[in-house]
DSSP file (Angstrom, degrees, kcal/mol; ACC not computed):
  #  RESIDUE AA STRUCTURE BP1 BP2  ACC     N-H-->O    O-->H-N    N-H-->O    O-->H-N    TCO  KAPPA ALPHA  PHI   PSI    X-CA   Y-CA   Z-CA
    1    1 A X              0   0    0      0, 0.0     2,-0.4     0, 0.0     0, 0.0   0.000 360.0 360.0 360.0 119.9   88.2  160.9   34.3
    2    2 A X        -     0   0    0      1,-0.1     0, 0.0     2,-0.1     0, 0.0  -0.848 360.0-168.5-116.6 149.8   89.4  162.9   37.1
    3    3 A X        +     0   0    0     -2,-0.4     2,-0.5     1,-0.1    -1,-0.1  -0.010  63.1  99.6-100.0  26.4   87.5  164.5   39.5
    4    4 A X  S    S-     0   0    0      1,-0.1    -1,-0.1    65,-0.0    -2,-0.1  -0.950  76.6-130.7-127.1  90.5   90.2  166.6   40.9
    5    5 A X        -     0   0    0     -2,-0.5     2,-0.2    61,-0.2    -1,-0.1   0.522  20.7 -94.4 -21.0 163.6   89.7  169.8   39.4
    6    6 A X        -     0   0    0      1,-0.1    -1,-0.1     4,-0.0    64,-0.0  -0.619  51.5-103.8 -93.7 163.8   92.7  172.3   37.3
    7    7 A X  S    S+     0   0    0      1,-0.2    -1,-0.1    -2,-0.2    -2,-0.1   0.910 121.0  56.2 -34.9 -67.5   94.2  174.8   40.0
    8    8 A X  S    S+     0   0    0      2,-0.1    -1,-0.2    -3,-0.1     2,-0.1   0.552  98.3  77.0 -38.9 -31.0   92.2  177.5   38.5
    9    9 A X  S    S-     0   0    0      2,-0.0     2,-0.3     1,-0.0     6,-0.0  -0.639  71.4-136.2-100.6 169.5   89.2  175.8   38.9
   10   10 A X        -     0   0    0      2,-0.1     2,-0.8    -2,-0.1    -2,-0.1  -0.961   9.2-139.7-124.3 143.4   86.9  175.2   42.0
   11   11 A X        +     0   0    0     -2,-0.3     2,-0.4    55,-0.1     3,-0.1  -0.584  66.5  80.1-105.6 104.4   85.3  172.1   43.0
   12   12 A X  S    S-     0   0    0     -2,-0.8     3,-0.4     1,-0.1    -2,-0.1  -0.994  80.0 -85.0-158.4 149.6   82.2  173.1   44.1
   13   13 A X  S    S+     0   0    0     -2,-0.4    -1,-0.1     1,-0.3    -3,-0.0   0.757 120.1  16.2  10.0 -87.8   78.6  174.2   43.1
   14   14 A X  S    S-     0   0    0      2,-0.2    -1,-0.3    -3,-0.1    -4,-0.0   0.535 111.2-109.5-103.7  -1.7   78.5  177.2   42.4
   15   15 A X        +     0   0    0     -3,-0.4     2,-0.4     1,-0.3     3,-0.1   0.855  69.2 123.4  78.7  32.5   82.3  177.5   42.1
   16   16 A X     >  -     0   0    0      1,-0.2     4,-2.1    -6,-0.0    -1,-0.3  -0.975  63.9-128.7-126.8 136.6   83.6  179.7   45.2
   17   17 A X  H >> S+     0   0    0     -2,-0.4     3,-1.8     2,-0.2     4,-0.9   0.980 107.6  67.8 -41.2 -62.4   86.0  178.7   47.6
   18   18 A X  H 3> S+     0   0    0      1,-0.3     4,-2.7     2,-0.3    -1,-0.2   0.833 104.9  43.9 -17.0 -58.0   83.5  179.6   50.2
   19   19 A X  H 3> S+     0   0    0      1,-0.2     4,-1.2     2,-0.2    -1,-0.3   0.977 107.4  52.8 -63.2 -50.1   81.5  176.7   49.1
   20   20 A X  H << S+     0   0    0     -4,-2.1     4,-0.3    -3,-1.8    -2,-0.3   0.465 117.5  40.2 -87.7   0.8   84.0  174.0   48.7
   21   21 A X  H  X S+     0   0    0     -4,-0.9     4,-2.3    -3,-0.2     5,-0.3   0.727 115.1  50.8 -88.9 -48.8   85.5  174.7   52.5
   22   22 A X  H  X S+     0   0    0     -4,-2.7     4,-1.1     1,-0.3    -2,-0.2   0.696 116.3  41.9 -80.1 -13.2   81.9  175.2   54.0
   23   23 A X  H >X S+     0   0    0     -4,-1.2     4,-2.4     2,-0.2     3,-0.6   0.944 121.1  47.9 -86.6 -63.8   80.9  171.4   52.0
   24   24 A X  H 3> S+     0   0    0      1,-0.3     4,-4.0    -4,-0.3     5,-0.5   0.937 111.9  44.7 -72.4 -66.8   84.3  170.4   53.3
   25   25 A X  H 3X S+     0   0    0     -4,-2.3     4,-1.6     1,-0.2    -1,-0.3   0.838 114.4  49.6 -72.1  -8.7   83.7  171.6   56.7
   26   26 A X  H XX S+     0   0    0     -4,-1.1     4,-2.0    -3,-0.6     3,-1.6   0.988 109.8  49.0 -17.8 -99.7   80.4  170.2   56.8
   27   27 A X  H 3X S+     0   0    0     -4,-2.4     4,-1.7     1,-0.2    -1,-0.2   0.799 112.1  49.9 -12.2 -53.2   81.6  166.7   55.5
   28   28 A X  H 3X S+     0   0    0     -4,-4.0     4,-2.3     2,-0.2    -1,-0.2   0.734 113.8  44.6 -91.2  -8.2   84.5  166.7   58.2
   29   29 A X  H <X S+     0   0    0     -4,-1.6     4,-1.3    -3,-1.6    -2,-0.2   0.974 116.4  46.6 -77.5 -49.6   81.7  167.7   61.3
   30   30 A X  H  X S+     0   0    0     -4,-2.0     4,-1.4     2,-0.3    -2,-0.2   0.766 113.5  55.9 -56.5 -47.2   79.2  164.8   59.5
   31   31 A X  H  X S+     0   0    0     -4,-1.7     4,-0.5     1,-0.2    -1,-0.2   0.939 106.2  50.4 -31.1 -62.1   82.9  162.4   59.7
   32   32 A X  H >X S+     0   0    0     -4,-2.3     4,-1.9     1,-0.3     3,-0.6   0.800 106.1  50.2 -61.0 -31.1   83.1  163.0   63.1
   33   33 A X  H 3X S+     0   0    0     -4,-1.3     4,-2.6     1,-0.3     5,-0.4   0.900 107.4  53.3 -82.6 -40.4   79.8  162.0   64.0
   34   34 A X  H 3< S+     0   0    0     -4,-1.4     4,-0.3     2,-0.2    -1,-0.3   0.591 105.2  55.6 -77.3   1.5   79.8  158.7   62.2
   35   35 A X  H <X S+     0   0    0     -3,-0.6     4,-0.9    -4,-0.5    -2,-0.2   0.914 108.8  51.5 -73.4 -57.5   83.1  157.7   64.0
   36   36 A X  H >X S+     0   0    0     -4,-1.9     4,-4.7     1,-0.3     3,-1.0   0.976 114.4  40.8 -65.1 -62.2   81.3  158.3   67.1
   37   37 A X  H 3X S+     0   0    0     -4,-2.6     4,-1.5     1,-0.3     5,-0.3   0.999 109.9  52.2 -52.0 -45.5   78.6  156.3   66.1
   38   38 A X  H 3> S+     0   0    0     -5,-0.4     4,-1.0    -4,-0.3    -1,-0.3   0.851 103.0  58.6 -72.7 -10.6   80.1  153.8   64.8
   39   39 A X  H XX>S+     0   0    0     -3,-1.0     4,-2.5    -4,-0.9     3,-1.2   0.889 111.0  55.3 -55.3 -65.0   82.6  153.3   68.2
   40   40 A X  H 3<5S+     0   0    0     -4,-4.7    -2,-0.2     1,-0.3     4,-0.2   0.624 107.5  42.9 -68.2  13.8   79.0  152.9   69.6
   41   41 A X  H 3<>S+     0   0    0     -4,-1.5     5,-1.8    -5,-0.2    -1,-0.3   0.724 115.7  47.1 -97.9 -51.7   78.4  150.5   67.5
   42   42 A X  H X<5S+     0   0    0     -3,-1.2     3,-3.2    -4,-1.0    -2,-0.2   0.910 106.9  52.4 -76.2 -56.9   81.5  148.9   67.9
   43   43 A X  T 3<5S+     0   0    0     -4,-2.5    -1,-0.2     1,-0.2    -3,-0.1   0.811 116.3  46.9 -89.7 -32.7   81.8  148.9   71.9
   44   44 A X  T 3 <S-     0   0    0     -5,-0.5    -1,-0.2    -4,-0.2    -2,-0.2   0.545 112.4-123.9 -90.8   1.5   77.8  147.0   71.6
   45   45 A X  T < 5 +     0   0    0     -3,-3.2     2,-2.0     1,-0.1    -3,-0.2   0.462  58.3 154.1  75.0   7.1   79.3  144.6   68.8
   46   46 A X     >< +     0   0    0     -5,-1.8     4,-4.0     1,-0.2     5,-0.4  -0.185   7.8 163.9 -71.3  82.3   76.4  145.8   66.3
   47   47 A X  T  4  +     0   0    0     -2,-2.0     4,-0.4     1,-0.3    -1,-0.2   0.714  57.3  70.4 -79.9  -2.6   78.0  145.2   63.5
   48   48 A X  T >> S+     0   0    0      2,-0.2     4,-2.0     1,-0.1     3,-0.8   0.867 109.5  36.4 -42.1 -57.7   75.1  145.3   61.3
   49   49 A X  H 3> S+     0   0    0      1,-0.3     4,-0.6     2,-0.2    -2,-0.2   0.717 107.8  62.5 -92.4  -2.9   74.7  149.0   61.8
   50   50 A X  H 3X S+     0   0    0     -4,-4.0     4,-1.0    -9,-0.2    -1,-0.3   0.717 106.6  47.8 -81.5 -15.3   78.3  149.6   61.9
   51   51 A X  H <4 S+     0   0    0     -3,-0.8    -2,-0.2    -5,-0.4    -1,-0.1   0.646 102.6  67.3-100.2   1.2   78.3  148.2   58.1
   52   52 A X  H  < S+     0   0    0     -4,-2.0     3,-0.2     1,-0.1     4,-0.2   0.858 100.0  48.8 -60.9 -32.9   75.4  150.5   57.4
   53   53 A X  H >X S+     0   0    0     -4,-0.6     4,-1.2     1,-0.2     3,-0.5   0.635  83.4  86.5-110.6  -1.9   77.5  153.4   57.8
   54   54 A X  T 3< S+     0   0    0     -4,-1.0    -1,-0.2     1,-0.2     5,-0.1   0.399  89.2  54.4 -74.6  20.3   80.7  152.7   55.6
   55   55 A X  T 3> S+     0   0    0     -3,-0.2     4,-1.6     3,-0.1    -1,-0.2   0.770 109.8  42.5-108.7 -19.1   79.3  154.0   52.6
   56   56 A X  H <> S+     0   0    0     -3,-0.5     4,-1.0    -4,-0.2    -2,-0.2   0.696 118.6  42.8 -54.6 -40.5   78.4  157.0   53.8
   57   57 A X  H >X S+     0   0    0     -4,-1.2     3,-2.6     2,-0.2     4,-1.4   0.913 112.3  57.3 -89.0 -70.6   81.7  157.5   55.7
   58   58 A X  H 3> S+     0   0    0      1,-0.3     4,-3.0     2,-0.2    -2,-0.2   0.770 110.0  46.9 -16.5 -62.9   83.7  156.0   52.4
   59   59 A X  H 3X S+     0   0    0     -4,-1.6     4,-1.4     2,-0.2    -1,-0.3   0.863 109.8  53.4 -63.4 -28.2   81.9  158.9   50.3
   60   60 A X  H XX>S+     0   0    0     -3,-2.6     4,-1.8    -4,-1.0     3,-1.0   0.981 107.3  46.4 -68.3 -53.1   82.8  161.4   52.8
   61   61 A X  H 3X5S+     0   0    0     -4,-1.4     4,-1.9     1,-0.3     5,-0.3   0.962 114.3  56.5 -46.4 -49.7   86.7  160.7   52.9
   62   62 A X  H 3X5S+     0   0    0     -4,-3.0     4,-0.7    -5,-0.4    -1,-0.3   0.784 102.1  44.8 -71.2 -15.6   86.3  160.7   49.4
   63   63 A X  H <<5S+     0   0    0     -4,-1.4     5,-0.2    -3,-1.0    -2,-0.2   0.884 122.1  46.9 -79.2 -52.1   84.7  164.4   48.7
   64   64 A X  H  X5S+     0   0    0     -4,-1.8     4,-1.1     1,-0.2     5,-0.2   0.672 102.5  58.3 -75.1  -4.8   87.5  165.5   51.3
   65   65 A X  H  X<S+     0   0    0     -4,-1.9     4,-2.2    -5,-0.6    -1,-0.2   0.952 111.1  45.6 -72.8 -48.9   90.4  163.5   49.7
   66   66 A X  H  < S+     0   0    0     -4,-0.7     4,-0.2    -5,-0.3    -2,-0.2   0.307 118.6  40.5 -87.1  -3.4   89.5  165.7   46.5
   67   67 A X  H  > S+     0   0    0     -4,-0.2     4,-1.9     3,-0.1     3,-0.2   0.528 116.9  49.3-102.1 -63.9   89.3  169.1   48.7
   68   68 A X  H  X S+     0   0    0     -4,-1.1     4,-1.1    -5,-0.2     5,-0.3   0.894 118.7  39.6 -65.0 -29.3   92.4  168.0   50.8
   69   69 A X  H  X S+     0   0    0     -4,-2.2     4,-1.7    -5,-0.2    -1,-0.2   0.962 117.8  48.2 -83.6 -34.6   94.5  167.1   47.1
   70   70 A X  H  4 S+     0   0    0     -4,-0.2    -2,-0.2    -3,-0.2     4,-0.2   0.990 119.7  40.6 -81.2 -61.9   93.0  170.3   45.3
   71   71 A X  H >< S+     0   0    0     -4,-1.9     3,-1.4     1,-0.2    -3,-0.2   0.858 110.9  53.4 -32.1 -90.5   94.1  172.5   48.8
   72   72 A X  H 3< S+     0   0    0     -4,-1.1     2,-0.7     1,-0.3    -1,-0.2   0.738 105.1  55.9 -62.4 -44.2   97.5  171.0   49.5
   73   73 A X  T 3< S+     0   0    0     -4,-1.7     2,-0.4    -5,-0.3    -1,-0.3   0.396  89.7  92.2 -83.6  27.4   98.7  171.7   45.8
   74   74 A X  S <  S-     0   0    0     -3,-1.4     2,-0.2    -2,-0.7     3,-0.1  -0.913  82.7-115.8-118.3 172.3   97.9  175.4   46.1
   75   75 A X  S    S+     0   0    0     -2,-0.4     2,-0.1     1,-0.4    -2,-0.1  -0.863 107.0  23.9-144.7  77.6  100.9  178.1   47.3
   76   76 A X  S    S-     0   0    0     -2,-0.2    -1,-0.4     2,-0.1     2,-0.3   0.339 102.0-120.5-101.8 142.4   99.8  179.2   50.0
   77   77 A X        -     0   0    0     -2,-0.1     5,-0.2    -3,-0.1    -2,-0.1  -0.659  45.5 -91.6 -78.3 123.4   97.3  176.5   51.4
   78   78 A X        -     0   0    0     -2,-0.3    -2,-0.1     1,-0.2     4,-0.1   0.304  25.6-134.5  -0.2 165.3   93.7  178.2   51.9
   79   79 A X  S  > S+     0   0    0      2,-0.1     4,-2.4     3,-0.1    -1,-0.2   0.345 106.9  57.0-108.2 -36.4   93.5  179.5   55.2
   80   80 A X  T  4 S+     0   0    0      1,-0.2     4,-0.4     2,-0.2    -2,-0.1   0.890 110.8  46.7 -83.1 -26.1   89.7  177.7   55.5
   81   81 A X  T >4 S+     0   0    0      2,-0.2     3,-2.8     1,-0.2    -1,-0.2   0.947 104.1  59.0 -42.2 -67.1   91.6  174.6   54.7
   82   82 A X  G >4 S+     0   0    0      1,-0.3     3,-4.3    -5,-0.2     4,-0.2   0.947 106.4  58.4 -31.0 -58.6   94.5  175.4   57.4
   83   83 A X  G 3< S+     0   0    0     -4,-2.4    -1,-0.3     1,-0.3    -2,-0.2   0.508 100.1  44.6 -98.1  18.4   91.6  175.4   59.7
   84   84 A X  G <> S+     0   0    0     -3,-2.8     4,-1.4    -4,-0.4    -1,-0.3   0.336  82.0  93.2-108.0  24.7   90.0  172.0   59.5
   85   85 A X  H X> S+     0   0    0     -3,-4.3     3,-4.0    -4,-0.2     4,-1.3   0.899  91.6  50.8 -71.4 -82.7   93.2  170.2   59.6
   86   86 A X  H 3> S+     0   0    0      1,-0.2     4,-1.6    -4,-0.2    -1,-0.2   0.392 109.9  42.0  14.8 -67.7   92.3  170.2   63.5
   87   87 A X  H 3> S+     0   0    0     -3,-0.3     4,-3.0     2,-0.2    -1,-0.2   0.695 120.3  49.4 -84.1 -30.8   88.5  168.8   63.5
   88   88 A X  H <X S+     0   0    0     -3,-4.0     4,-1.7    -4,-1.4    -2,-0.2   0.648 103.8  56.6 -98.6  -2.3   90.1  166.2   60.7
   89   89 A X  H >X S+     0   0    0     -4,-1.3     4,-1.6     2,-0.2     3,-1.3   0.975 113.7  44.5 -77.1 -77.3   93.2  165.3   63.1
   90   90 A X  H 3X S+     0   0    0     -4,-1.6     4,-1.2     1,-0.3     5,-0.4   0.850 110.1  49.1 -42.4 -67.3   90.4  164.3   65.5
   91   91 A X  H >X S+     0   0    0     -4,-3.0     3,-1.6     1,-0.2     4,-1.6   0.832 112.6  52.4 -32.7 -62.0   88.4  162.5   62.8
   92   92 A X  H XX S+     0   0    0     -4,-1.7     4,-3.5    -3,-1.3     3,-0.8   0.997 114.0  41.9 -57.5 -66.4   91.9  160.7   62.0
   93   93 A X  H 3X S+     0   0    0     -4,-1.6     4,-1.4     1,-0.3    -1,-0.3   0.811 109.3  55.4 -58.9  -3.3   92.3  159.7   65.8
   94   94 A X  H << S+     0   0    0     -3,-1.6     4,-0.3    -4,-1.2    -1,-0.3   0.699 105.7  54.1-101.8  -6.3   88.8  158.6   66.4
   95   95 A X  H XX S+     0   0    0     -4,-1.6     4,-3.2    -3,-0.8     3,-1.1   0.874 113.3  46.1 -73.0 -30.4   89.2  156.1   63.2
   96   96 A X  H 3X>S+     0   0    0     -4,-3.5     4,-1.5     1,-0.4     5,-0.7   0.991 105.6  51.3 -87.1 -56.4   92.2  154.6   64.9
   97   97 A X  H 3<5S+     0   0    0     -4,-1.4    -1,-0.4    -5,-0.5    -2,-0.2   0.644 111.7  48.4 -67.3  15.8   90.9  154.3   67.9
   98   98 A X  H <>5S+     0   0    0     -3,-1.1     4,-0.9    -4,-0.3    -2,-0.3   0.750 114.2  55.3-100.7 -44.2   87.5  152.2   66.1
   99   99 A X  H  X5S+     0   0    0     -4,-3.2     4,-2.3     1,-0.2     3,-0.4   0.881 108.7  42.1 -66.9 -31.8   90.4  150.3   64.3
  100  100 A X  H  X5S+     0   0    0     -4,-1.5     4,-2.0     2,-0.2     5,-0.2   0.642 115.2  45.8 -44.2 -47.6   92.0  149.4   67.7
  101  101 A X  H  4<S+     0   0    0     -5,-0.7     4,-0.4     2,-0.2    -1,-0.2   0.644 109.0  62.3 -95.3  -0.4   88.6  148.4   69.5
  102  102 A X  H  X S+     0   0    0     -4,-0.9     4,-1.6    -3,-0.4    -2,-0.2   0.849 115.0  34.6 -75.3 -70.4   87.9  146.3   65.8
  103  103 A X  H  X S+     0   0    0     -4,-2.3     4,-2.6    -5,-0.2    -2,-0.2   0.829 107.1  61.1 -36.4 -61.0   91.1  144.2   66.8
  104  104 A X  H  X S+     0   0    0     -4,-2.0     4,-2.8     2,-0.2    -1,-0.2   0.980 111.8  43.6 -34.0 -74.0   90.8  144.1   70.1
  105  105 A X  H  > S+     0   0    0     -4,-0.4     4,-3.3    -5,-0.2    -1,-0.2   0.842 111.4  46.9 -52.8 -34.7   87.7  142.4   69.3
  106  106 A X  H  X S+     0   0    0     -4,-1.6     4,-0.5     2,-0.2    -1,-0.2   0.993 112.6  56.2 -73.1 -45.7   88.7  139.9   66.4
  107  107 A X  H  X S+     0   0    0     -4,-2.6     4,-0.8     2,-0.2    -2,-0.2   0.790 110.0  45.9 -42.6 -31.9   91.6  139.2   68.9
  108  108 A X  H >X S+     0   0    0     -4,-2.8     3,-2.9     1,-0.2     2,-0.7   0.961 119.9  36.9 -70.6 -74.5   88.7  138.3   71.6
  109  109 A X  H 3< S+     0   0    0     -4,-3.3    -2,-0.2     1,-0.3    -1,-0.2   0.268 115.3  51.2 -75.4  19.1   86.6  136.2   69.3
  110  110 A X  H 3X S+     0   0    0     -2,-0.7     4,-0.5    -4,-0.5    -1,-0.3   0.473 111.4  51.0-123.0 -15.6   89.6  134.7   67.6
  111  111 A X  H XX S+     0   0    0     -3,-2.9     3,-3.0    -4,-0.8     4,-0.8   0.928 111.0  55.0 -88.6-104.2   90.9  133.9   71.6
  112  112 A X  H 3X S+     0   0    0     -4,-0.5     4,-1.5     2,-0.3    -3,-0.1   0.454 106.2  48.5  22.4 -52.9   87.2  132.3   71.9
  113  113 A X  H 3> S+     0   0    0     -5,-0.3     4,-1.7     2,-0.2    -1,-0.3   0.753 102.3  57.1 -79.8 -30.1   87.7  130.2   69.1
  114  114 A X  H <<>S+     0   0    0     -3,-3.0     5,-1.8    -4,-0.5    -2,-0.3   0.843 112.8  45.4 -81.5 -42.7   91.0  128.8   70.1
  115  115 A X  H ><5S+     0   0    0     -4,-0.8     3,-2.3     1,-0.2    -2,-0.2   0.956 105.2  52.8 -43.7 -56.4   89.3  127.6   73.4
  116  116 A X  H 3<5S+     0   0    0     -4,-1.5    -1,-0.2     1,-0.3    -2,-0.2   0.859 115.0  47.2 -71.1 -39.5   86.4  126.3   72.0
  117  117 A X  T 3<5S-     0   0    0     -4,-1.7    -1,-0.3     1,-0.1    -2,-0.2   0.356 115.5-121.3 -68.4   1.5   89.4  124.3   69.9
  118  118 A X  T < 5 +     0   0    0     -3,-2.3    -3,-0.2     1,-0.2    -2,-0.2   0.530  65.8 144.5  38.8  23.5   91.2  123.6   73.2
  119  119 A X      < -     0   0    0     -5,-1.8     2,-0.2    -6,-0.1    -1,-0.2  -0.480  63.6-102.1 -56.2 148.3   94.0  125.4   72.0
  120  120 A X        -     0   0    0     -2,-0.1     2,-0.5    23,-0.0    -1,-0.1  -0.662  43.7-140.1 -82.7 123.9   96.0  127.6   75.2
  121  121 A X        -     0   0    0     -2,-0.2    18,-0.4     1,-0.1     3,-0.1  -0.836   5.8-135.2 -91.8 142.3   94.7  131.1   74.5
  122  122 A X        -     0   0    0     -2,-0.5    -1,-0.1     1,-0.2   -11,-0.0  -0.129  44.7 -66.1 -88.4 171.9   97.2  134.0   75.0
  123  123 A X        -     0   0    0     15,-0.1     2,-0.3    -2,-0.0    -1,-0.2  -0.340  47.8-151.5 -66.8 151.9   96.1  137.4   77.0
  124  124 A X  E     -A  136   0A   0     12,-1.0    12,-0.9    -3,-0.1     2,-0.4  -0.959   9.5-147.5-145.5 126.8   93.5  139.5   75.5
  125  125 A X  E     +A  135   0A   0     -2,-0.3     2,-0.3    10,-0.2    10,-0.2  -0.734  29.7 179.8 -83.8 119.9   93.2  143.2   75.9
  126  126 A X  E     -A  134   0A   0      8,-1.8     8,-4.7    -2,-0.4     2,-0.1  -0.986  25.4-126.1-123.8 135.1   89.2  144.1   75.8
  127  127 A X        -     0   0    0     -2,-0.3     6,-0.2     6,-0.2     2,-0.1  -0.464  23.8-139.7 -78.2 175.7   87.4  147.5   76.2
  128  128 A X        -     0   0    0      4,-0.4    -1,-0.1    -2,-0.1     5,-0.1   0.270  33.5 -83.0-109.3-162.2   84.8  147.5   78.7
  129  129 A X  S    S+     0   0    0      1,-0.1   -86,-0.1    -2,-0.1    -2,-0.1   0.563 138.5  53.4 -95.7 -22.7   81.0  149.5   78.3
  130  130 A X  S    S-     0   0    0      2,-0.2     3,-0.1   -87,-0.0    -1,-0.1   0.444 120.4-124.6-103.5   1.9   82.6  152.3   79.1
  131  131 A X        +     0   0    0      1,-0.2     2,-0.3   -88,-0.1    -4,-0.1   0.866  66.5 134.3  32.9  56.8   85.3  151.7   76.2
  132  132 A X  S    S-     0   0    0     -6,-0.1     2,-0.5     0, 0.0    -4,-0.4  -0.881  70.3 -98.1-105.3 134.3   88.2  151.8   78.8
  133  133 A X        -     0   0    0     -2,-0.3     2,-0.6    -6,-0.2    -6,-0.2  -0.493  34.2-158.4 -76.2 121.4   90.6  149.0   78.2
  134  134 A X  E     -A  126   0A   0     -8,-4.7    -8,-1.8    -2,-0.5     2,-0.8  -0.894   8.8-147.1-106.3 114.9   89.9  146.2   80.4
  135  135 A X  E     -A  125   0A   0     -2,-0.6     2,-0.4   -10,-0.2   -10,-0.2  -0.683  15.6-166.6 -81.7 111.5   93.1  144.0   80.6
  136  136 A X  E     -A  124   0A   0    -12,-0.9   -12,-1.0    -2,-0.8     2,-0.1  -0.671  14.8-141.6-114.9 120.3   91.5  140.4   81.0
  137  137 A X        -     0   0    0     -2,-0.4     4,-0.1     1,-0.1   -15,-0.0  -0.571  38.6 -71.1-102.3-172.1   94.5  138.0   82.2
  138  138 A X        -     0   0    0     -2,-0.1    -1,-0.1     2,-0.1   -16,-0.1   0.057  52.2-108.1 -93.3 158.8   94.6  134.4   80.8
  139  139 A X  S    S+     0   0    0    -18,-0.4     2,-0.3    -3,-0.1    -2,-0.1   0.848  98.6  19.4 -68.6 -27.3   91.9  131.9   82.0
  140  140 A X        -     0   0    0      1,-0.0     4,-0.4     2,-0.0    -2,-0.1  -0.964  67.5-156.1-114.4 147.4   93.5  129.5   84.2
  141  141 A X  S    S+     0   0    0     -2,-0.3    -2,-0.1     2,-0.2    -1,-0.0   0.502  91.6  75.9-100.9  13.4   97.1  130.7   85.7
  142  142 A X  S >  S+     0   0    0      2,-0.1     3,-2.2     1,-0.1     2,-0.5   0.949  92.3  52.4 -51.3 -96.8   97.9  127.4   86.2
  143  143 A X  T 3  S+     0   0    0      1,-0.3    -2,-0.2     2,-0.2    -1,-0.1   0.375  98.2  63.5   5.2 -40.5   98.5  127.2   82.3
  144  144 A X  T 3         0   0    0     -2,-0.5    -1,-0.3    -4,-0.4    -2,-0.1   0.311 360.0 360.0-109.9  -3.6  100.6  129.9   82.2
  145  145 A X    <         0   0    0     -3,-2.2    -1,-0.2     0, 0.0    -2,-0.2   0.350 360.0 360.0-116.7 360.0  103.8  128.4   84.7
């Protein structure tokens, strides 16, 4: 069953565009804010409450995946569409950078492990509290010549 509506039709409520952008932009302001949390989340290593909020975020991406497929296959794309590509460009770059500071971190604790294992650990790039990348050089520099 798909939930991706005929041209003709709208998915929304009551059935007006009006609705299905103002849900949409709604959804993509409510995106952004769980990015941001979940960065803070990330940057304080709670990773309890960062898995509290992928279902939430997961159902949003999906209500606008189904707005963003029903938009792009119309000729000419909404205009209210046109104008959350913006807010949802941000949304996109603030996921990458939580995938980036995600890495960073399994790279730390995967660096961590290899000590404990007395394996030579390689450099590891780490954000900071401030989540400015603090470049952290290798532990003895002996090691390294």
């Amino acid at each position: 069953m798909s939930l991706i509506p005929p041209t003709h039709a709208i998915p929304a409520h009551d059935g007006s565009l009006d609705a299905v952008f103002a849900e949409a932009a709604q959804d993509t302001a409510r995106l952004g804010e769980l990015l941001a949390q979940e960065f803070e989340m990330l940057k304080t290593r709670d990773m309890a409450g960062f898995e509290t909020l992928q279902d939430e975020r997961n159902q949003l991406l999906q209500r606008l995946a189904q707005v963003a497929q029903w938009a792009t296959a119309q000729d000419p794309v909404p205009v209210p569409w046109q104008n959350l590509q913006p807010p949802l460009l941000q949304c996109k770059q603030d996921h990458l950078r939580n995938i980036q500071l995600l890495q960073r971190q399994l790279q730390a604790v995967k660096g961590a492990l290899q000590a404990l294992q007395g394996e030579s650990a390689s450099t590891i790039d780490l954000y900071d509290r401030l989540g400015q990348v603090s470049r952290r050089h290798s532990i003895s520099p002996f090691l390294d010549a």
